[in-house]
C-alpha positions, 0 to 999 in steps of 0.5 A, spaced: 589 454 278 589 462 277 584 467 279 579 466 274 578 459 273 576 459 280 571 464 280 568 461 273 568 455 278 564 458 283 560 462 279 558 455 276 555 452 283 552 457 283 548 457 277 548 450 279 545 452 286 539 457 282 537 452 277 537 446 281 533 450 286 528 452 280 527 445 277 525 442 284 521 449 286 517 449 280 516 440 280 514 440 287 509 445 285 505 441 279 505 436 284 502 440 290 496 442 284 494 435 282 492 434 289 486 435 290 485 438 298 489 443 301 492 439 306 495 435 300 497 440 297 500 443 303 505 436 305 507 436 300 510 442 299 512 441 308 516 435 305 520 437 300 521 442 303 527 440 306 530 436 299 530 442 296 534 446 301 540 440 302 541 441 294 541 448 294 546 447 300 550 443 297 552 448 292 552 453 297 558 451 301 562 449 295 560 456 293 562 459 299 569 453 302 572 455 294 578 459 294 583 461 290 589 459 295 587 452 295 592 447 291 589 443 284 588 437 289 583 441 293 580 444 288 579 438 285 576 434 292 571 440 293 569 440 285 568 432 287 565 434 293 559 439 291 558 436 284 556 428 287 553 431 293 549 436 289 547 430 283 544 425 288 540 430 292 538 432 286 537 425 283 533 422 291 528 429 290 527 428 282 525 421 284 521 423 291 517 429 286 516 422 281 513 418 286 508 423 289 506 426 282 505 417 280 501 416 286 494 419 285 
């Protein structure tokens, strides 16, 4: 892989990294709103808090661990890597998200 293949590749996680972290921001936020109470509201925003910031991380380190001196097999590890532990993140948060918002 040359130069800018990989950094079309890290831009990608990056972008996948913002977006994610958007997503589950703005749903955690229309679940602390349907909740009635303050100190609802405030747990769940402290309890997923730290979803959140595992799948951002997950994207994040694959930003950060890629590089262009790396051969096609580690590239392709860390693609794997970042993508699969980023993905189920970000399913375990979406389905959390779903069960506080289907529980009042």
């Amino acid at each position: 892989m040359n130069m800018t293949d990989v950094t079309n590749l890290k831009k990608r996680m990056l972008i996948l990294g913002i977006v994610s972290a958007a997503i589950l921001i703005g749903l955690t936020a229309l679940c602390a709103l349907k909740f009635n109470t303050l100190e609802k509201s405030g747990m769940i925003l402290y309890m997923m808090a730290v979803p959140i910031f595992m799948t951002v991380l997950a994207f994040v380190f694959g930003y950060v661990d890629l590089n262009e001196r790396m051969d096609e097999d580690e590239i392709t590890y860390m693609l794997r890597r970042t993508y699969i532990f980023g993905g189920v993140m970000f399913s375990i948060t979406l389905v959390a998200e779903l069960a506080l918002y289907l529980s009042t």
